[in-house]
C-alpha positions in Angstrom: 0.0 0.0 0.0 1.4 3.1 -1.1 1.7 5.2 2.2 2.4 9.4 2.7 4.8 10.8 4.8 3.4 12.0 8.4 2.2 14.9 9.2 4.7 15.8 11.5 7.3 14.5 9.3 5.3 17.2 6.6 5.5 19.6 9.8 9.3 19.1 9.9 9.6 19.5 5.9 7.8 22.7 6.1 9.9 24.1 8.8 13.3 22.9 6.7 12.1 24.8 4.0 11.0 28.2 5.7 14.6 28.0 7.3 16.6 30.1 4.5 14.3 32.5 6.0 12.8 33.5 2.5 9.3 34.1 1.2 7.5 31.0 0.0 4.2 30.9 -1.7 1.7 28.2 -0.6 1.7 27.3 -4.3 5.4 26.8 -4.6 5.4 25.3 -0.9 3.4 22.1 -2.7 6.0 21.4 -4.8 8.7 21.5 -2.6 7.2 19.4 -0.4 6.5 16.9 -3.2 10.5 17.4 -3.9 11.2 17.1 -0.6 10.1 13.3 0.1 10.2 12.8 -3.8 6.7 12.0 -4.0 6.2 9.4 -6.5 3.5 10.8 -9.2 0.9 7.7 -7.1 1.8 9.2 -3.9 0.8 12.7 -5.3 -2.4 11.2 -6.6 -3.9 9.7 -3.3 -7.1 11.4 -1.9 -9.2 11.0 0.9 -12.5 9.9 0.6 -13.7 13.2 1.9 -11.5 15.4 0.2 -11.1 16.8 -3.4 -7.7 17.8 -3.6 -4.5 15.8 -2.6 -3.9 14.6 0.5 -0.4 16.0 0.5 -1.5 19.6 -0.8 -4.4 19.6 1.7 -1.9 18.8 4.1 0.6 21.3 3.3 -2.5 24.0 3.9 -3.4 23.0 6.9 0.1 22.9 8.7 0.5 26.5 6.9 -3.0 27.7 8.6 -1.6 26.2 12.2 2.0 27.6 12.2 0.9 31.1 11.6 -3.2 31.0 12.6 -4.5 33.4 15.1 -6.9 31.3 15.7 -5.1 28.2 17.0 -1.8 29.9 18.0 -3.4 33.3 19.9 0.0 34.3 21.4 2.0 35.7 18.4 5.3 35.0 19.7 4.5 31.3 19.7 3.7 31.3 15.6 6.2 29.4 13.8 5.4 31.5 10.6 4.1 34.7 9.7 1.6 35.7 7.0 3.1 38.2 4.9 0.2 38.5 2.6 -2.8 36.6 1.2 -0.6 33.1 0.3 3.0 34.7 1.1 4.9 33.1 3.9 8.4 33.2 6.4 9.8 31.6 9.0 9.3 33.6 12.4 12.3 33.8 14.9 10.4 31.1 17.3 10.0 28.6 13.8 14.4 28.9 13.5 14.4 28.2 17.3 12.1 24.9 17.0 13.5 23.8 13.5 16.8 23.7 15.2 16.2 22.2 18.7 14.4 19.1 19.0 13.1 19.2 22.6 11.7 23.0 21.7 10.0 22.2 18.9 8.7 18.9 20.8 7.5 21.1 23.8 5.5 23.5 21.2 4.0 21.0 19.5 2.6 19.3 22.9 1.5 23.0 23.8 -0.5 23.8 20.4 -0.9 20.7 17.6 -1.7 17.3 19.3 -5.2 17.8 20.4 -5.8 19.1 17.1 -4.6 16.3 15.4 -7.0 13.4 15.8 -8.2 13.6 12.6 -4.4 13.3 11.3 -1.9 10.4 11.6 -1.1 10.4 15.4 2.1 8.7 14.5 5.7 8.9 16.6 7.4 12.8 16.2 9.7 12.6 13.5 11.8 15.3 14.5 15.3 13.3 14.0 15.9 15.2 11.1 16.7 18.3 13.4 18.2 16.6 16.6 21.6 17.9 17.2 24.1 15.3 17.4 26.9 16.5 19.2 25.1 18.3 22.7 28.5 19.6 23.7 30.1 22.8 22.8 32.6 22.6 20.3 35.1 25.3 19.6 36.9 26.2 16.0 38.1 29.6 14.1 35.8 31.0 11.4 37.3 29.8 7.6 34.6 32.6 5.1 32.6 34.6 6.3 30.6 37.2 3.6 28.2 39.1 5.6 26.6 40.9 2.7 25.4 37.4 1.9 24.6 36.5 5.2 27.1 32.7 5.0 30.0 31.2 6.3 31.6 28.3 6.9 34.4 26.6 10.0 36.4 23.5 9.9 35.9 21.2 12.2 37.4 17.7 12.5 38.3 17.8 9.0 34.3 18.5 8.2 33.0 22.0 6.9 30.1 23.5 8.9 28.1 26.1 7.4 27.6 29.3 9.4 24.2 31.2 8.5 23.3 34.7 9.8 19.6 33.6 9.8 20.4 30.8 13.0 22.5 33.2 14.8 22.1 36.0 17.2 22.1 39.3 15.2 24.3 40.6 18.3 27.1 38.2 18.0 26.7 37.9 13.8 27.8 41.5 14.2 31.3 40.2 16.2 31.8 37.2 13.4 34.7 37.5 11.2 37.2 35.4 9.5 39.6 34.1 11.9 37.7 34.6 14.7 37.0 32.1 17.2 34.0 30.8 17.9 32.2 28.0 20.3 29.3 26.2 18.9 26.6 23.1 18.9 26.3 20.6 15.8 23.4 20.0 13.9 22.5 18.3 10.9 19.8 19.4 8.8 17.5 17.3 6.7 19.4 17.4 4.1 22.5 16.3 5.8 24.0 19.3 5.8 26.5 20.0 9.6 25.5 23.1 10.6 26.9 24.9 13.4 24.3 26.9 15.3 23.7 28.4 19.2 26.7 30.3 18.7 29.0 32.6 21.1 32.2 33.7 21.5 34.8 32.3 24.5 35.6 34.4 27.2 39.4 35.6 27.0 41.4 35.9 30.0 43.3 38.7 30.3 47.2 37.0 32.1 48.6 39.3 34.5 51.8 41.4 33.4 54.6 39.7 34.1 56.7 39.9 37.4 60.4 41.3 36.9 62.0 37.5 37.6 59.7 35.9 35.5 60.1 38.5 32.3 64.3 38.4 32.5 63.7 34.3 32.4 61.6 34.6 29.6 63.3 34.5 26.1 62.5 34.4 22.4 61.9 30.9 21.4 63.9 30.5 17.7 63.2 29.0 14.5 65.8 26.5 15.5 64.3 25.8 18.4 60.8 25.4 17.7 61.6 23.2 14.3 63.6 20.5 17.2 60.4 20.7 19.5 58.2 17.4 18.3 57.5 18.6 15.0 55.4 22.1 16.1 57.0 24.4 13.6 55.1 21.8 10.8 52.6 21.2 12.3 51.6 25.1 12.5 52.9 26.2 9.3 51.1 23.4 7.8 47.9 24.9 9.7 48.7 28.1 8.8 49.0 27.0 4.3 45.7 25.0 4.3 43.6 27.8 6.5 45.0 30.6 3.7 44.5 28.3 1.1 40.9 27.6 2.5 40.0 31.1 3.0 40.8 32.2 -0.8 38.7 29.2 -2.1 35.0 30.2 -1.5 35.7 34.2 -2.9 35.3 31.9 -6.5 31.8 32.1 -5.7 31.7 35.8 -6.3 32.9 35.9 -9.7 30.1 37.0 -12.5 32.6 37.2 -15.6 32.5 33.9 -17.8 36.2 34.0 -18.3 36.9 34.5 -14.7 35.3 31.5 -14.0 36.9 29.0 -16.7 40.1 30.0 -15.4 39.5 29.7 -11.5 38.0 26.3 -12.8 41.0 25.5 -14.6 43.3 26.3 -11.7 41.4 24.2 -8.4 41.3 21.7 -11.0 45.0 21.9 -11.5 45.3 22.3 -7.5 43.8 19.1 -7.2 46.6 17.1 -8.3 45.8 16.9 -12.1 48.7 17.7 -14.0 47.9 16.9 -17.6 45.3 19.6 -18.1 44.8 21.7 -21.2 42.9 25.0 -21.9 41.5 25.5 -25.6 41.9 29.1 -27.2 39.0 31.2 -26.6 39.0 32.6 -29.7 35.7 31.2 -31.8 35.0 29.4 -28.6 31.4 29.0 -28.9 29.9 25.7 -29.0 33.6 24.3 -28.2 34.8 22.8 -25.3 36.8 24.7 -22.3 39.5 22.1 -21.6 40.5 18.5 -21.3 42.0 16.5 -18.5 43.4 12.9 -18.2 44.4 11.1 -15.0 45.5 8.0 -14.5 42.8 6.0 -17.0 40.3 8.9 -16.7 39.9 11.3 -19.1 37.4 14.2 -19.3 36.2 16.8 -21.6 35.0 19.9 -19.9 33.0 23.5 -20.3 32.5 25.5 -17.5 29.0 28.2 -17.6 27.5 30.9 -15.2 24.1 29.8 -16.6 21.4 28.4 -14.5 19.1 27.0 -17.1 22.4 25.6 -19.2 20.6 22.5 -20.7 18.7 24.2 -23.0 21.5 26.1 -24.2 23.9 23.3 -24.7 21.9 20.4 -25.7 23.5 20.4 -28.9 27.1 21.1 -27.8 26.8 18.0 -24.8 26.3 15.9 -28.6 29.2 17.2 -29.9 31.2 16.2 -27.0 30.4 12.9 -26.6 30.7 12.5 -30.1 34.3 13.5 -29.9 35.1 11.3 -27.4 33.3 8.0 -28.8 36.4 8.0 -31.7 39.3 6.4 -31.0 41.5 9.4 -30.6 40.8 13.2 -30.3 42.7 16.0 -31.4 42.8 19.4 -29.4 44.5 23.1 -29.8 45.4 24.3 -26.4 46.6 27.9 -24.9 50.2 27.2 -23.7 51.4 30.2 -22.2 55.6 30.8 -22.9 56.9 34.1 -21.1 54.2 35.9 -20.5 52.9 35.1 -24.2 49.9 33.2 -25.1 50.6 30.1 -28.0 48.3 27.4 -29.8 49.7 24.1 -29.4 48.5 20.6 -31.1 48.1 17.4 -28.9 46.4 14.0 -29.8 45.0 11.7 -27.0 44.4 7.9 -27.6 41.2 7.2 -26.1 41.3 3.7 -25.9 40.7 1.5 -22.7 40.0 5.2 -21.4 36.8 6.6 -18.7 35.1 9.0 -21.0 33.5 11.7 -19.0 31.9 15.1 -20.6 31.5 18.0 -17.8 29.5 20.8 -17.4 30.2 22.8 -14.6 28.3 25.0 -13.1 27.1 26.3 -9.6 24.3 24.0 -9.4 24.4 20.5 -8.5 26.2 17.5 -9.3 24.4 14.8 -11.2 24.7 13.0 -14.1 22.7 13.9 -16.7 22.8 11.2 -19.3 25.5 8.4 -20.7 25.8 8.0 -24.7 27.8 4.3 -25.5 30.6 4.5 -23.2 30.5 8.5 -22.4 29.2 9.5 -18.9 27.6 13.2 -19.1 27.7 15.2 -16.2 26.9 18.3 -14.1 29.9 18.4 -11.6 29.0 22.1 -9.1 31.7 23.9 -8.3 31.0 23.0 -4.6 31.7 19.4 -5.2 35.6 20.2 -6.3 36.3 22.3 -3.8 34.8 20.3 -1.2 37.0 17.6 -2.9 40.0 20.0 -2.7 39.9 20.8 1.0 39.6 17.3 1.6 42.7 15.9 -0.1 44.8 19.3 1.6 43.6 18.0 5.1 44.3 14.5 3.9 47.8 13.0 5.0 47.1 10.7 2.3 45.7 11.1 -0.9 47.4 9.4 -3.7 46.4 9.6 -7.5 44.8 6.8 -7.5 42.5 8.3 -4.5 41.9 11.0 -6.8 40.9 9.4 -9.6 38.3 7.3 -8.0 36.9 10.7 -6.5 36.7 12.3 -9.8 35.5 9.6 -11.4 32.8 8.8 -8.8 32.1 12.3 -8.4 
């Protein structure tokens, strides 16, 4: 029997969604419910016997009335969203508090939903999705930070988690910047996604001055010194390379010129590891490719767009690249710069025995799209490399053949 999610797994939904703390139409809230769960087009379908429309849609209204209804929520600090006008909705400060702390939102939901859900599923709180899982404060230094955006990110453990101004207080958001330290709680959002949230800064002791004996026995520790002492000089300059390296990587993100982007592309790509990497001229580029790569037995044709809706624009050109690399061999022009001074060079690659993948890269998402004979076609975002580049710079280990299993598996 084909079953619907709960309602209170549809209250948590709702809630995830609100949480970017943008306007949502109850129309558009439908369908990202239905993406949500990935309703199957018989799940969408089911109807009660009293009811007209679908039991998901007409489920989707009727949390949307409750979270922000005067009517069955009187004290208006207690509404977990606010009507904005007639079908126009956002997340209230009290909805961020309960989507991100389970016993809250458990305690709200005891106070104002259950006795008016007996006509409902009555089934077990599905709140899991926002439980955190680490209860304990954990401290790390701010990585990015863009405030005009309202995002960030930390490194903790070797894992990135997200910073949004939206789940912190405006107060200390004001305090935030890169470097800074910071103590926090984990949580992981529905999507999977660590987020660090209840954040505040750590008290700093100021030491007393020093006393006159202790200051004369108190000398410069040297270079010498501190490279003899267990490894420590490493271990910070190492510290200190990935963190500046981190930093830089996320300002790609801000780039709006198409050229800008093909060659910040072309460079994390080439600070991954991948050596044999090749830029075509730009010149008559249209329709053409905006590099090549092989590793190992991997080899991939590549273009890189700013464009959201790229498939319609490049249906034709994804053709032509999997037609280039279903022949044997493929020959490319590529920008070799000499001195300063840009020059078309000729190379062949036998493509035999090879992985054929075709890239598009974008800012989307990473999925494959289709696979002609033996060419996988993909969209590889931007987010997935660089995730993949922080992760084989924290790596002690990370050998080529790591890296082309990543790639490939991307």
């Amino acid at each position: 029997m084909t079953m619907l999610p709960s309602v209170q797994a549809m209250m948590i939904a709702v809630l995830d969604i609100y949480a970017d703390n943008k306007l949502h139409k109850r129309s558009d809230l439908m369908n990202l419910v239905a993406e949500y769960f990935q309703l199957t087009e018989e799940q969408k379908k089911i109807i009660k016997k009293d009811g007209k429309d679908p039991t998901y849609k007409s489920r989707c209204s009727w949390i949307l009335t409750y979270f922000s209804s005067d009517k069955y929520i009187p004290d208006e600090k207690a509404k977990l969203l606010e009507r904005v006008e007639a079908g126009v909705y956002r997340i209230t400060s009290t909805g961020l508090k309960c989507y991100q702390n389970k016993e809250l939102f458990e305690r709200w939901y005891l106070k104002y939903m259950e006795k008016n859900l007996s006509k409902w599923d009555k089934s077990a709180l599905d709140t899991k999705r926002i439980l955190p899982s680490t209860p304990e404060i954990l401290k790390s230094t701010i990585q990015f930070l863009d405030k005009a955006q309202g995002f960030g990110y930390l490194i903790y453990n070797e894992k990135r988690y997200s910073i949004q101004k939206s789940h912190t207080d405006e107060e200390i958001w004001h305090q935030l910047e890169i470097g800074k330290k910071i103590q926090f709680k984990e949580f992981i959002s529905s999507k999977g996604n660590l987020c660090a949230t209840e954040i505040s800064l750590p008290q700093t002791i100021e030491k007393p001055p020093l006393l006159p004996i202790e200051a004369e026995n108190t000398k410069p520790i040297h270079l010498n010194e501190l490279v003899n002492n267990h490894g420590k000089f490493y271990q910070q300059w190492r510290k200190n390379v990935l963190e500046n390296i981190v930093n830089t990587i996320p300002t790609i993100n801000a780039t709006t010129a198409p050229d800008d982007f093909e060659d910040l592309v072309f460079t994390i790509l080439k600070l991954l590891g991948i050596n044999e990497i090749y830029q075509f001229p730009r010149s008559n580029q249209a329709g053409k490719p905006d590099g090549i790569f092989r590793i190992g037995n991997l080899i991939v044709l590549y273009d890189c767009t700013l464009r959201k809706d790229f498939q319609s624009h490049k249906d034709w050109q994804i053709d032509n690249f999997t037609n280039r690399l279903k022949d044997s061999k493929i020959s490319i022009t590529y920008r070799k710069e000499i001195d300063g001074l840009t020059d078309n060079k000729k190379k062949t690659f036998q493509l035999t025995n090879l992985t054929k993948h075709a890239w598009i890269i974008t800012r989307g998402k990473t999925e494959e799209i289709d696979s002609v004979d033996d060419v996988c076609v993909k969209e590889i975002c931007l987010e997935s490399l660089l995730q993949l580049l922080e992760s084989r710079l924290m790596k002690n280990y990370f050998n080529e053949e790591s890296l082309v299993k990543a790639l490939t598996d991307i």
